[in-house]
C-alpha positions in Angstrom: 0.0 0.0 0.0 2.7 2.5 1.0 4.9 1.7 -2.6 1.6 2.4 -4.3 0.9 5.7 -2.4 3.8 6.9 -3.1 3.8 5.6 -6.8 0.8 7.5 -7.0 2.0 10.6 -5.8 5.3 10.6 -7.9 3.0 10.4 -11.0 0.7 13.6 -9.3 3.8 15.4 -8.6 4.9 14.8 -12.0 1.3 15.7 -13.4 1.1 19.3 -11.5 4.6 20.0 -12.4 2.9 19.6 -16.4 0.3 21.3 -15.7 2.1 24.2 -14.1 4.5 24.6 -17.0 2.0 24.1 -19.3 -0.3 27.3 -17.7 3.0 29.1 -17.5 3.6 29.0 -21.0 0.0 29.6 -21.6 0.3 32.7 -19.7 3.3 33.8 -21.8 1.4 33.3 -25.0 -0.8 36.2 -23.8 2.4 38.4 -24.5 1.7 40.6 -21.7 5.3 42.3 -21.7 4.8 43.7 -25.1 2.0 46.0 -23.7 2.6 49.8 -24.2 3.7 50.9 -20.5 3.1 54.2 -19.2 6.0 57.4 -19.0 6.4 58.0 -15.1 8.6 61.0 -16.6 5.6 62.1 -18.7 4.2 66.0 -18.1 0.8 67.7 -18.8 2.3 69.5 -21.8 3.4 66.2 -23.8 -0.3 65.0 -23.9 -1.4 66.3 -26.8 -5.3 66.6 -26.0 -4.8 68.7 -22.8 -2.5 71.4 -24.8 -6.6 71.8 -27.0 -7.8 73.3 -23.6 -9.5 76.8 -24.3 -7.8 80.4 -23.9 -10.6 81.8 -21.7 -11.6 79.9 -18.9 -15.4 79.2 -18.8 -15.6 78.8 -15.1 -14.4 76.5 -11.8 -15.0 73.0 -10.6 -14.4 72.4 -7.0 -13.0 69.0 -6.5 -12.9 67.0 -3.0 -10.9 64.3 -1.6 -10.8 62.6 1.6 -9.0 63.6 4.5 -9.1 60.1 6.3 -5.5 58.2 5.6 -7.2 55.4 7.5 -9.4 53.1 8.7 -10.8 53.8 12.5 -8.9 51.0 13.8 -5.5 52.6 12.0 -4.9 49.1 10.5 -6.1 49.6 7.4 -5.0 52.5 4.6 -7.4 54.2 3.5 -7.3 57.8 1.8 -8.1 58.9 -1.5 -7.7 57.4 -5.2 -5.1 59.2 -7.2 -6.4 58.4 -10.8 -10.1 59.4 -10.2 -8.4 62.8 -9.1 -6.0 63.6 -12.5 -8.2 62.2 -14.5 -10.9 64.1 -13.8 -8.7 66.6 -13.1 -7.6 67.0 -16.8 -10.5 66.3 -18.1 -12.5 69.2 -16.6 -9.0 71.5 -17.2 -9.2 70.6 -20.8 -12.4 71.3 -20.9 -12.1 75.3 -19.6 -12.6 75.3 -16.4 -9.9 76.2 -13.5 -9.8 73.2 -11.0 -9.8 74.0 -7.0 -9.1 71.0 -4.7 -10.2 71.2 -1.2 -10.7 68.7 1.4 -12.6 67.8 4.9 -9.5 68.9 7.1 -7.0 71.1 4.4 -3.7 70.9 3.8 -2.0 67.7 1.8 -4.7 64.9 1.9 -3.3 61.1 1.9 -3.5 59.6 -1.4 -3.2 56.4 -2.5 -1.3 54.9 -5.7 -1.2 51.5 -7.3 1.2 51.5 -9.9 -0.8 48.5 -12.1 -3.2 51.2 -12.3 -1.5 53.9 -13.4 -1.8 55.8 -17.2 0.0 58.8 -18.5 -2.4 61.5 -17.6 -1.9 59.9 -13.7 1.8 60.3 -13.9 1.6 64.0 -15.8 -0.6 64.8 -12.6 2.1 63.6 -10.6 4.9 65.6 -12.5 2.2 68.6 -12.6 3.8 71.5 -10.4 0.8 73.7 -10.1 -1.7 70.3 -9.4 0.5 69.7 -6.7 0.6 73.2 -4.9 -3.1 72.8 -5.3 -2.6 69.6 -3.4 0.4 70.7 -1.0 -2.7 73.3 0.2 -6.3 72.2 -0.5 -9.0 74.0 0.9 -10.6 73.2 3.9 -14.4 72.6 3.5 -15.7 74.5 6.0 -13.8 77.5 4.2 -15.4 76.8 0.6 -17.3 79.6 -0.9 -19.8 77.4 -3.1 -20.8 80.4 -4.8 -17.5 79.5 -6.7 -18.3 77.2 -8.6 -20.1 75.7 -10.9 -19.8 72.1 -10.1 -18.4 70.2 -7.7 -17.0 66.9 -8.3 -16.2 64.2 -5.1 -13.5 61.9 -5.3 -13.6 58.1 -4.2 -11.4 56.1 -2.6 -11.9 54.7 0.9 -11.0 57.7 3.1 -14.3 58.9 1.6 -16.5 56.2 3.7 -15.3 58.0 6.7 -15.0 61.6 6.6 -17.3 62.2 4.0 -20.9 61.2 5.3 -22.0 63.5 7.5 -20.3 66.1 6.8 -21.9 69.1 7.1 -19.7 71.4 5.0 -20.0 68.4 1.5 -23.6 68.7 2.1 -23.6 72.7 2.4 -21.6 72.7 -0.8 -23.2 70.0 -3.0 -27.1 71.4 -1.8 -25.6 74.7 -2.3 -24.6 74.2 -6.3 -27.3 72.0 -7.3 -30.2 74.5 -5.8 -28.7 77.1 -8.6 -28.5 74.7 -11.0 -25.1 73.6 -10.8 -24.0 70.2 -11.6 -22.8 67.7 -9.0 -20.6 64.5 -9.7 -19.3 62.1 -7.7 -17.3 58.9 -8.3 -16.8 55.2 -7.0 -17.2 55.8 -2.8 -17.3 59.6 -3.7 -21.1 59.6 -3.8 -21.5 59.2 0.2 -20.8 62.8 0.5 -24.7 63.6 -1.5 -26.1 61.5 0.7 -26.6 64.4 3.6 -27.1 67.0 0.8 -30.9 68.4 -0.1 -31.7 69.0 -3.3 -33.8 72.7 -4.6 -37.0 71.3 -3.3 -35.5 70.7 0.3 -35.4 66.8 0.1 -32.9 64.8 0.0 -30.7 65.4 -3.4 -30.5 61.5 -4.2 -34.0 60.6 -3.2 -35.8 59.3 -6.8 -32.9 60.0 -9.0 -31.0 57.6 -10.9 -27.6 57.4 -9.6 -24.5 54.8 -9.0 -21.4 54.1 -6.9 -19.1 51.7 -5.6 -21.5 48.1 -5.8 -22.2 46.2 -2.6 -20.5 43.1 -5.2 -17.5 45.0 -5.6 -17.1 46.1 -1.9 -17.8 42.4 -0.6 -15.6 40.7 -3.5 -12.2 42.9 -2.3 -13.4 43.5 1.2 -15.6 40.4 2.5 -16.2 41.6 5.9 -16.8 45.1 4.5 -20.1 45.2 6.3 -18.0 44.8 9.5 -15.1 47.0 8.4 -17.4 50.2 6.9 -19.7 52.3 8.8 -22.4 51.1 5.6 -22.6 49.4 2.4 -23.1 52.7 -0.2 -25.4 50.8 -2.2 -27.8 49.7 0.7 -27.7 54.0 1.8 -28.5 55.1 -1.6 -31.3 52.8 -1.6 -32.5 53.5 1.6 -32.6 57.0 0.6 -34.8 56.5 -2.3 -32.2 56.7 -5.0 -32.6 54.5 -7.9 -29.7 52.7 -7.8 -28.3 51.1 -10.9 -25.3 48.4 -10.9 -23.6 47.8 -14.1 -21.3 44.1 -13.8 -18.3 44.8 -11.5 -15.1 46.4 -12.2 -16.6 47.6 -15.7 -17.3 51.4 -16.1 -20.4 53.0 -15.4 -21.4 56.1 -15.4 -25.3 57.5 -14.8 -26.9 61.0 -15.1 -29.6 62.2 -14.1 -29.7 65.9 -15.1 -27.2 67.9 -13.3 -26.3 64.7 -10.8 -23.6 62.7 -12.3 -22.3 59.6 -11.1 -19.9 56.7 -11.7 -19.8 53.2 -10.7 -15.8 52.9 -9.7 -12.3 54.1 -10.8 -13.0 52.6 -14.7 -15.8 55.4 -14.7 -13.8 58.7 -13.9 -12.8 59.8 -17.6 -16.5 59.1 -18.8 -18.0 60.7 -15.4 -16.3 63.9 -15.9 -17.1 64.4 -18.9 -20.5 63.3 -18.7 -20.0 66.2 -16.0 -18.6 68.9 -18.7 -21.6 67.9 -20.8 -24.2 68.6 -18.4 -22.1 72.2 -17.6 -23.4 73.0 -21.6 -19.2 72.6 -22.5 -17.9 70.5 -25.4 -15.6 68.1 -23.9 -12.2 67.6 -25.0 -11.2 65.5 -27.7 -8.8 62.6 -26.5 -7.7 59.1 -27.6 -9.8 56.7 -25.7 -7.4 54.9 -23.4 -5.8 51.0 -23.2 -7.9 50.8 -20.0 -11.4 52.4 -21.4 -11.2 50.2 -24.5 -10.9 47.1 -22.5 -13.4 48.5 -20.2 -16.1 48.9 -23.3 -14.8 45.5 -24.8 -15.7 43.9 -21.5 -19.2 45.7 -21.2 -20.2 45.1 -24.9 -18.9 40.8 -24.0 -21.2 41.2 -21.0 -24.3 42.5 -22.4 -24.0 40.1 -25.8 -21.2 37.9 -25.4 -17.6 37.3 -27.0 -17.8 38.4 -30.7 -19.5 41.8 -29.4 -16.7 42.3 -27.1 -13.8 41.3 -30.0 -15.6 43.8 -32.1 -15.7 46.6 -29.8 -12.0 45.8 -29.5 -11.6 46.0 -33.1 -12.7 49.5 -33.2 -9.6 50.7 -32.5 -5.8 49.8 -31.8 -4.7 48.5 -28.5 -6.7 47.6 -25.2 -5.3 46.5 -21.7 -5.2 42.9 -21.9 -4.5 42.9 -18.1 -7.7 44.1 -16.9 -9.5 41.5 -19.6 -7.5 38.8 -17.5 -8.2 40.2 -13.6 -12.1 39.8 -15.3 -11.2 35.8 -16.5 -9.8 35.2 -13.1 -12.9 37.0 -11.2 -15.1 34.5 -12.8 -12.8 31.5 -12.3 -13.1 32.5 -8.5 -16.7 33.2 -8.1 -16.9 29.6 -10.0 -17.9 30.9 -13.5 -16.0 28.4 -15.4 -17.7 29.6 -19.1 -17.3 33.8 -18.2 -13.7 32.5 -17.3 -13.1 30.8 -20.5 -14.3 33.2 -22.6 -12.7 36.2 -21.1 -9.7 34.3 -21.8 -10.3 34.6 -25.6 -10.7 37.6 -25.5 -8.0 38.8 -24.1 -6.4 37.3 -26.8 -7.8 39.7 -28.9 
């Protein structure tokens, strides 16, 4: 019996050491090095689309990120996330409009970066002198002048969970632009801060509009004792506000306006929420080459809604997609036990 067992598992050995080398190589064949990578060196003035900004401005945009660099039990890091900042960022300067950046408590607010994440326009932010005076120094709420501005955009990330609801000054602000007819946007956990604003008829600004945010499945799929860990699930809030709530598939951009309230899903919505944003300000927004990232985003939506050859022909509308973000999709499904979704994603990451 014992020179059987271990007969039996020298062939195993020998059949996970195949299979191992054999997903290796399959992995290679994805040719994942030969992706374009981002220029950390990069600066605003070498992307060509943000040097088409207009002369004259046509106004300001106040945005605001979080204060909180982490969570209550100081374990966790928290903070605010860099790329829905620049992009935004860019977008709305590109656009016309002079960007102010202010913050629950002033001063430099904790950010956080993942490089696997990052695109030109992040690192130009980063390289930006004058975005990061603006951040060195951002406003404190409770010193905004609303009458500013005419839209005010909040940041996710999740320092926002914390310091954003309840806030008296984010809901003085956001009640204060939309009752004039200003526009209000929010992104991924940024859209706790409307939840203690009133919109011009005195209720609450969410209550019957169409709006989104960070998904209770995307919340619970990085974070599974986010319930525990979070003061509330955004989702459930919204909800229990009266907002009508609507969830695109996770981790694919999604962006939902509702008049001058404009909201996106999670980080993949940012370009297409501020500029859904510029839009709704009666602005033109810039003209830019749609992203690696965004075209893998649309690729994936198009697959989810009708299925592989509507996602390989989305990704034939143009040249080059992130094949990286096709994959983190393939190996979602594998985990949540999705074995077809997984399969297919595969293919088309391939292209």
């Amino acid at each position: 019996m014992i020179k059987q067992f271990l007969r039996a598992a020298g062939w195993l050995a020998a059949t996970l050491a195949l299979l191992a080398a054999a997903g290796y190589a399959y992995f290679l064949s994805f040719e994942l090095d030969r992706q374009p990578r981002p220029n950390p060196q990069v600066r605003p003035a070498e992307i060509a689309w943000l040097a088409a900004a207009p002369a004259a401005p046509r106004g300001r945009i106040l945005a605001v990120v979080s204060s909180a660099a982490h969570f209550p039990d100081g374990r966790k890091k928290a903070g605010y996330e860099l790329t829905e900042l620049a992009r935004a960022y860019y977008v709305f300067q590109a656009g016309g409009y002079e960007v102010d950046i202010a913050s629950p408590a002033g001063g430099r607010p904790p950010e956080r970066i993942d490089a696997e994440d990052m695109g030109d326009a992040d690192y130009a932010f980063l390289n930006d002198h004058t975005a990061q005076r603006k951040l060195d120094a951002t406003q404190p709420l409770a010193s905004v002048d609303p009458g500013r501005y005419a839209a005010v955009f909040f940041v996710g990330g999740k320092g926002a969970m914390f310091d954003f609801p309840n806030n008296a000054d984010a809901a003085r602000i956001a009640s204060a632009i939309a009752a004039r007819g200003g526009v209000v946007g929010a992104v991924c956990h940024g859209p706790v801060a409307l939840f203690g604003a009133h919109g011009p008829g005195g209720g609450s600004l969410v209550a019957g509009r169409r709006m989104t945010g960070f998904s209770n499945d995307e919340e619970l799929f990085l974070m599974k004792d986010a319930r525990q860990r979070l003061p509330f699930m955004l989702e459930d809030r919204a909800r229990a506000l009266g907002a009508r709530f609507a969830v695109a598939p996770k981790f694919v951009g999604h962006v939902v306006v509702d008049g001058k309230l404009v909201t996106g899903q999670n980080p993949w919505s940012t370009w297409a929420t501020a500029e859904a944003m510029v839009t709704a300000m009666g602005a033109t927004p810039a003209a830019r080459p749609l992203t690696a990232e965004e075209r893998s985003a649309l690729a994936l939506a198009a697959y989810y809604d009708s299925g592989l050859e509507a996602g390989r022909a989305e990704l034939r509308q143009g040249e080059g997609f992130d094949k990286m973000l096709v994959l983190m999709h393939a190996m979602v499904a594998a985990m949540q036990g999705r074995g077809r979704d997984a399969f297919q994603l595969q293919r088309l990451a391939k292209g």
